[in-house]
C-alpha positions as CSV (number, residue, x, y, z in Angstrom):
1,X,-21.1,24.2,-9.8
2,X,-19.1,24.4,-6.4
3,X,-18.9,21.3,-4.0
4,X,-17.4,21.6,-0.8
5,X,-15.9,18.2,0.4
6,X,-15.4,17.7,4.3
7,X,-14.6,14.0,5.5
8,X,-13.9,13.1,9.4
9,X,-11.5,9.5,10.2
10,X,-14.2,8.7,12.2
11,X,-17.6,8.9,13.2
12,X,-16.7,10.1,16.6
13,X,-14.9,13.6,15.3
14,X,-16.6,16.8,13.9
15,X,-16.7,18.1,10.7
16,X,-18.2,21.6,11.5
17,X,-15.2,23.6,11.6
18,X,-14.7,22.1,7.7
19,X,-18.0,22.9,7.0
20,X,-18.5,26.2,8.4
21,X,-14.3,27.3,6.7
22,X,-15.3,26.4,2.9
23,X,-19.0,27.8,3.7
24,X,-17.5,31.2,4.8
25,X,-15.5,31.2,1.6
26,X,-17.9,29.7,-1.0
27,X,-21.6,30.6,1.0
28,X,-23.6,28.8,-2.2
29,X,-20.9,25.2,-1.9
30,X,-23.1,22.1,-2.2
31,X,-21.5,20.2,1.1
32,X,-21.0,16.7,0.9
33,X,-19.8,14.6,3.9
34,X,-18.7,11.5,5.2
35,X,-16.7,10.1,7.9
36,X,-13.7,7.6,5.9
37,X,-10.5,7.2,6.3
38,X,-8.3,9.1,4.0
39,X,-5.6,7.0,3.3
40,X,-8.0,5.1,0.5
41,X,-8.8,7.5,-2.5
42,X,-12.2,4.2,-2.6
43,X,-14.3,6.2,-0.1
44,X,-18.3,6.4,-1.0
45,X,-19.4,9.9,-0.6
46,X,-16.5,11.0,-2.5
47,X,-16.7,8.3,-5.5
48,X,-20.5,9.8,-5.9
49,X,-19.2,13.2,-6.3
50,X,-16.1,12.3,-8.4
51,X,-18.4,10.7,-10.8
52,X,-20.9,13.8,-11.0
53,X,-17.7,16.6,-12.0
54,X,-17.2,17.5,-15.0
55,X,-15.4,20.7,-16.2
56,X,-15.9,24.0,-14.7
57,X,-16.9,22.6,-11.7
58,X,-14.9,23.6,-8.2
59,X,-14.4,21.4,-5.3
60,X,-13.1,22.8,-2.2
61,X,-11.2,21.4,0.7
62,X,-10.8,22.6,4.0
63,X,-7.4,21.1,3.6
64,X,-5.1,18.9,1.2
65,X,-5.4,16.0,4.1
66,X,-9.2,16.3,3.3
67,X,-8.9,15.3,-0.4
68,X,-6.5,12.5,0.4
69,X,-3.9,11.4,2.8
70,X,-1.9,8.7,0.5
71,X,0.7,11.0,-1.1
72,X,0.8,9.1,-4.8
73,X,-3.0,8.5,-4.8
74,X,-3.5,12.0,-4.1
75,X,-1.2,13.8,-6.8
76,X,-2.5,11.4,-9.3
77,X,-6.3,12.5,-8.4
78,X,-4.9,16.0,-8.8
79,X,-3.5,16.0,-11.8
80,X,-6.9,14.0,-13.0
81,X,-9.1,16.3,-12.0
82,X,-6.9,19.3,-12.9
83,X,-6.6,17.8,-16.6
84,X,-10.3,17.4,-16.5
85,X,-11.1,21.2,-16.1
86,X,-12.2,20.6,-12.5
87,X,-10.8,23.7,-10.0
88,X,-9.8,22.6,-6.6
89,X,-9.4,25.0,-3.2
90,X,-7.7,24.3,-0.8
91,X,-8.1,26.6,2.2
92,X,-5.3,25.9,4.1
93,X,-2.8,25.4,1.5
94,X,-3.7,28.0,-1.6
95,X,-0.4,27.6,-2.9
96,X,-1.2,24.3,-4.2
97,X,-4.8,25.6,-5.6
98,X,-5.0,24.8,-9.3
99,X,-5.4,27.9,-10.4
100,X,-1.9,28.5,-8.9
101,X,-0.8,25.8,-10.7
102,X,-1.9,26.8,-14.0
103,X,-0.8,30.4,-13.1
104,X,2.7,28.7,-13.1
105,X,2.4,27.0,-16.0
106,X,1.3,30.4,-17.6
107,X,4.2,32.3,-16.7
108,X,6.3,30.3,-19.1
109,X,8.5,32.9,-21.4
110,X,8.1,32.4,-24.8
111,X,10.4,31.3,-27.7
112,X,12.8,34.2,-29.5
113,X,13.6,32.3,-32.4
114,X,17.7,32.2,-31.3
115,X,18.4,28.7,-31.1
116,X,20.9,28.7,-27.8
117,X,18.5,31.1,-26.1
118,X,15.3,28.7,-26.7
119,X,17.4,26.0,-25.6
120,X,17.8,27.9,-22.1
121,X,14.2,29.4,-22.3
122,X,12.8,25.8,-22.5
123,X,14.8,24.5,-19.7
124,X,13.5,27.1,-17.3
125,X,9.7,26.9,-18.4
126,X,10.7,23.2,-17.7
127,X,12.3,24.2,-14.5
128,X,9.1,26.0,-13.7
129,X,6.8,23.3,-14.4
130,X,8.8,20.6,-12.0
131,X,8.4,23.3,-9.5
132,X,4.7,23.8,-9.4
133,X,4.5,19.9,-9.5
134,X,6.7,19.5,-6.9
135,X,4.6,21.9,-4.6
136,X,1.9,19.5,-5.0
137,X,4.0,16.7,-3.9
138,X,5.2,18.4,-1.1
139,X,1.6,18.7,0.4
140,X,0.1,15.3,0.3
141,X,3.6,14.1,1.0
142,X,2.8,16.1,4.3
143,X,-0.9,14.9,4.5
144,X,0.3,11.2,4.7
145,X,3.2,11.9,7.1
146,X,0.9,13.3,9.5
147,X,-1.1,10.3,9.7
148,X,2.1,8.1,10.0
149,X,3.7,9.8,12.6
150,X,0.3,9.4,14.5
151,X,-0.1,6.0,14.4
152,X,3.5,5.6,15.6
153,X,2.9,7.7,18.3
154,X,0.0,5.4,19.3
155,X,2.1,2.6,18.8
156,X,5.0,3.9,21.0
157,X,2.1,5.3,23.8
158,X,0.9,1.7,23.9
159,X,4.6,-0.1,23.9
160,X,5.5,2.4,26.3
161,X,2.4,1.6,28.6
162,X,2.9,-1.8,28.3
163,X,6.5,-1.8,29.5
164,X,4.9,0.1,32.8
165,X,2.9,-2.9,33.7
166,X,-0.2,-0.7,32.8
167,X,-3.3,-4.0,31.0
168,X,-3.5,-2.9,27.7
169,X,-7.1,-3.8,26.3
170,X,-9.5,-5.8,28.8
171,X,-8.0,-8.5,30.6
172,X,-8.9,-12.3,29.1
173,X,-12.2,-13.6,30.8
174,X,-12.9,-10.6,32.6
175,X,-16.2,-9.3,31.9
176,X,-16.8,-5.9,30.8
177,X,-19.7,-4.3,33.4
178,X,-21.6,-1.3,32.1
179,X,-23.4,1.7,34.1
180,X,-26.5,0.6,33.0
181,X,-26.6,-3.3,32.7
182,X,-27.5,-3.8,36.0
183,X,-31.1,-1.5,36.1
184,X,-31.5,-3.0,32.7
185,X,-31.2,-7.0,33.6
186,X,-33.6,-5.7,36.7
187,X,-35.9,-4.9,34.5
188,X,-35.2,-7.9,32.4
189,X,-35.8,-10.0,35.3
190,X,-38.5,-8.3,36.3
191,X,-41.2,-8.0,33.6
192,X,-39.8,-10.8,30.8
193,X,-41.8,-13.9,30.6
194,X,-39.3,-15.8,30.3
195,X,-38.6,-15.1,34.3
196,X,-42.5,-15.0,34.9
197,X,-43.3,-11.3,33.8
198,X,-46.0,-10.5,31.5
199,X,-43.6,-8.9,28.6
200,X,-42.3,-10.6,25.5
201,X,-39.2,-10.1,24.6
202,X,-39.7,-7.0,22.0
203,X,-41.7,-5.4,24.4
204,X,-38.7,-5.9,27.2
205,X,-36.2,-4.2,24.7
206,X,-38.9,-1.5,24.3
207,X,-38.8,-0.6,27.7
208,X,-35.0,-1.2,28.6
209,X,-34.2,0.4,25.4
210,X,-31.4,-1.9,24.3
211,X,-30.4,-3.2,20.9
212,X,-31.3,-6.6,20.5
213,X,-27.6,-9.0,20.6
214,X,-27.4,-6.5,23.9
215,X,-30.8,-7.7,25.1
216,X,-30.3,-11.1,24.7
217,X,-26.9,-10.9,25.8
218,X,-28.1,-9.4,29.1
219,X,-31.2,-12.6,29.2
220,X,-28.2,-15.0,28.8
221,X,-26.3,-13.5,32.1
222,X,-29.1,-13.3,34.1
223,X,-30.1,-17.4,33.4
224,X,-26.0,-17.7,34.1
225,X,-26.8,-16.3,37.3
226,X,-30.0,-18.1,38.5
């Protein structure tokens, strides 16, 4: 079976360019999604499809940060999965594919039966194997720098702000006004019972269309007011 695994930081981000890369590679991938951080390997949608792989199976990645951005979490999944008989793609980075890996592993020379020259032919296989692992290493070492480096960018961006005079965050008992709070409490106001209208209050959040803390949020400012 081939899974195709595509995961977003955040709900606010896209995951159709992953979708629509590992799609154009593997058309018959069974996508599953989810918007998680990747620094924990403990994420939902992928613990449901961990659990359901078992040898033979591919998953592919759009990219090594996909499958994890925690550099020792990551190579140990790897090696896990790869141990398992599972076959992961990664798109952007093929050298670290596992077929590669066992590809290295299967160029080892063999043994000629002179014991000096075995000694040396076993140190380079070993060689060889260090090599491929390190590879490995290499890439989710890079998938979790990335994500460092950006939150110390954010962190200098906001230090650097700060030192500019700019308010960072909303000033202390300022209120926040929305766009459409004030149509909304005229309504409120208007055709809620509680201010002599005819509408109870699950009717009123019908017709303003606001979630219900908002709603009653909204009823609290408006009595402030009065």
């Amino acid at each position: 079976m081939v899974y195709g695994y595509c995961r977003i930081s955040t709900a606010k981000q896209s995951m159709e360019r992953q979708e629509r890369n590992i799609l154009f590679s593997f058309p018959n991938a069974v996508i599953f999604k989810e918007a998680f951080t990747g620094v924990f390997a403990d994420r939902p949608v992928w613990n449901r499809l961990y659990k359901s792989l078992k040898s033979g199976d591919t998953v592919v990645f759009d990219s090594v940060s996909r499958m994890s951005r925690n550099a020792a979490e990551g190579i140990e999944l790897y090696l896990e999965l790869l141990n398992k008989g599972v076959e992961l793609v990664f798109l952007k980075e093929q050298y670290v594919n596992t077929s590669t890996y066992k590809q290295a592993l299967n160029n080892a020379v063999g043994l000629v039966g002179n014991d000096i020259a075995d000694i040396y032919i076993e140190a380079t296989n070993k060689v060889l194997q260090l090599l491929a692992v390190k590879q490995i290493e290499i890439a989710f070492a890079q998938a979790e720098k990335e994500v460092m480096d950006l939150r110390q960018r954010t962190k200098e961006g906001i230090e650097t702000a700060r030192l500019n005079g700019k308010q960072i965050g909303n000033v202390k008992g300022k209120k926040f006004h929305i766009k459409k709070a004030a149509p909304a409490k005229e309504l409120i106001r208007k055709h809620s019972k509680t201010f002599g209208g005819t509408l109870s209050d699950s009717e009123c959040m019908k017709l303003t269309n606001l979630a219900r803390n908002t709603y009653y949020k909204y009823k609290r400012e408006i009595k402030e007011g009065m």
